[in-house]
C-alpha positions as CSV (number, residue, x, y, z in Angstrom):
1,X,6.8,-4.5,-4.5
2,X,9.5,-1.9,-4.2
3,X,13.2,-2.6,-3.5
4,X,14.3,-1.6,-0.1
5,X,16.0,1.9,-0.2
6,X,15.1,3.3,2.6
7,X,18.2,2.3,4.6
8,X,20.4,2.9,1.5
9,X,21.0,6.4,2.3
10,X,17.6,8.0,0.0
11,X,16.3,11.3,2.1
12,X,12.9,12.2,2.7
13,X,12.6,14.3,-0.6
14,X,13.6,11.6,-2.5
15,X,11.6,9.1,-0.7
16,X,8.1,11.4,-1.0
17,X,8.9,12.1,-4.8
18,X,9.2,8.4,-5.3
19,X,5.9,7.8,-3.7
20,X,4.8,10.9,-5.6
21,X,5.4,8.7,-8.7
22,X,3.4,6.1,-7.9
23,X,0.1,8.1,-6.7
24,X,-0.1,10.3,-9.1
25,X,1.6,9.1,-12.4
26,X,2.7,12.6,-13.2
27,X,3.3,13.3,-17.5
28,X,6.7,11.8,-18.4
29,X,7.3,13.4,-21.4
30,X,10.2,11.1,-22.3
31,X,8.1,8.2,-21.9
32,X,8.7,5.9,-25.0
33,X,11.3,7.5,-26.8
34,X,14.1,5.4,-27.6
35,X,16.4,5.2,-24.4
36,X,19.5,6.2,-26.7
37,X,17.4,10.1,-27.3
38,X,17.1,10.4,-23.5
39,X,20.9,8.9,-23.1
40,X,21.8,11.6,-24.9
41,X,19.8,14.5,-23.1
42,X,21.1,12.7,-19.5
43,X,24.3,13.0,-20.9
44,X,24.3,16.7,-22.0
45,X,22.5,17.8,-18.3
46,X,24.8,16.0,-16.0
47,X,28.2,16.7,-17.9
48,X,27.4,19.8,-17.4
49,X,27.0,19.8,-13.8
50,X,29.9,17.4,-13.0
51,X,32.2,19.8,-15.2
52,X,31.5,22.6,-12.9
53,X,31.7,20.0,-9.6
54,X,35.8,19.7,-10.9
55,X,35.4,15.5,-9.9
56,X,38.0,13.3,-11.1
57,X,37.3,12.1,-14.3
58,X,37.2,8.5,-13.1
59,X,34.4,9.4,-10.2
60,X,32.7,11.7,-13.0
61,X,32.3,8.7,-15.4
62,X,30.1,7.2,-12.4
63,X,27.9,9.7,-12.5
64,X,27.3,9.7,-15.9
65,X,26.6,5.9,-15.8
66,X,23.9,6.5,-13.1
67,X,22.3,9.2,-15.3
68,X,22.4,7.0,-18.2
69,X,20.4,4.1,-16.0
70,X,18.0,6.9,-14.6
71,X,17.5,8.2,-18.7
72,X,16.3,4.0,-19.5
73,X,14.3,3.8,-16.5
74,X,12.8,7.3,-17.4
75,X,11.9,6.1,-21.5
76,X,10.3,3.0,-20.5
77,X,8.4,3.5,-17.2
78,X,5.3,5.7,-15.5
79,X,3.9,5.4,-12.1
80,X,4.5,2.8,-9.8
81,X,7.0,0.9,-13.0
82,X,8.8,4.1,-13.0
83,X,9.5,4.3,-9.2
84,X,10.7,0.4,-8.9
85,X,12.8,1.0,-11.6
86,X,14.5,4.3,-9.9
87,X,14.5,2.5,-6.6
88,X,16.7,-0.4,-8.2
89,X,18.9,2.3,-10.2
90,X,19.4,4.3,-6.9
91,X,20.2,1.4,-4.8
92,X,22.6,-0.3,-7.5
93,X,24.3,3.1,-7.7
94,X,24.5,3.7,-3.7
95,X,25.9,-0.2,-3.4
96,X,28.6,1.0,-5.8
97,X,29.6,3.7,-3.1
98,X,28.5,7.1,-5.0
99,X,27.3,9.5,-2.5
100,X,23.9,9.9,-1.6
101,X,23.5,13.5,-2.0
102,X,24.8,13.9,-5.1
103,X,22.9,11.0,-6.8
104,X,19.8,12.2,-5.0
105,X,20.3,15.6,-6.5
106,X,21.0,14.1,-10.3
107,X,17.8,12.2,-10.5
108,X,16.0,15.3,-9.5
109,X,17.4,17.5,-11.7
110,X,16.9,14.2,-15.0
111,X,13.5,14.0,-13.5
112,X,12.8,17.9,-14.1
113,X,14.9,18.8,-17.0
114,X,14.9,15.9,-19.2
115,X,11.0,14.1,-18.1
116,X,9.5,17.3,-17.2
117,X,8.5,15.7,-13.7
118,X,7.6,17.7,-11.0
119,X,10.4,17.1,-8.3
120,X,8.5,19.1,-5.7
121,X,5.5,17.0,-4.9
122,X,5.1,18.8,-1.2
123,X,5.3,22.0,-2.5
124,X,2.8,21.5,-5.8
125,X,0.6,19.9,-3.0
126,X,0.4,21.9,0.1
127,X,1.3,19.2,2.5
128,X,3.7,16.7,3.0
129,X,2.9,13.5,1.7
130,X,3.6,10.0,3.1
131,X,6.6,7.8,1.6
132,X,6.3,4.2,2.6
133,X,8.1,2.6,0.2
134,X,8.6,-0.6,2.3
């Protein structure tokens, strides 16, 4: 079961990464630590980013919320869990009106810096793969 994004604005990239996910199960290496820990790290990475981005402080704050729901989704989940749970956070967010682009870019840059993820699946793999995520 996967929650529709695919009309929600989510690219291609972020479409294959999410199928990605679910095939191969790559090593989460937040997996299970307590979601406040990876809160934290979220935090630290995407304040960073939206400092230099010079958003308002109010827009900002959204931002870090989103990270904050992609850092629990990220300590609980692996696989096919992990990818439902980023679908709902990404559609949640893109319902809320935060632009695509941007959020597409902050959950690849959680996904690699704070889970270790591999956010390149084509590129690790050779070819393209497939993303039908419904």
């Amino acid at each position: 079961m996967a929650v529709r994004t695919h009309g929600a604005g989510l690219n291609h990239e972020t479409r294959s990464l999410l199928a990605h996910l679910r095939k191969n199960r790559p090593e989460n290496r937040v997996l299970g630590q307590k979601p406040e820990v990876v809160k934290a790290q979220a935090h630290t990475m995407v304040s960073r980013i939206l400092a230099a981005s010079r958003l308002r402080l109010a827009d900002s704050n959204q931002y870090v919320w989103f990270a904050q729901d992609v850092a629990a989704a990220l300590s609980v989940g692996q696989g096919e869990m992990l990818a439902y749970e980023l679908e709902a956070v990404l559609h949640r967010w893109l319902v809320f009106g935060l632009e695509p682009k941007t959020v597409q870019l902050l959950l690849r840059v959680l996904l690699r810096d704070v889970a270790g993820i591999d956010v390149e699946p084509e590129a690790a793999h050779g070819k393209p793969e497939t993303a039908d995520t419904g």
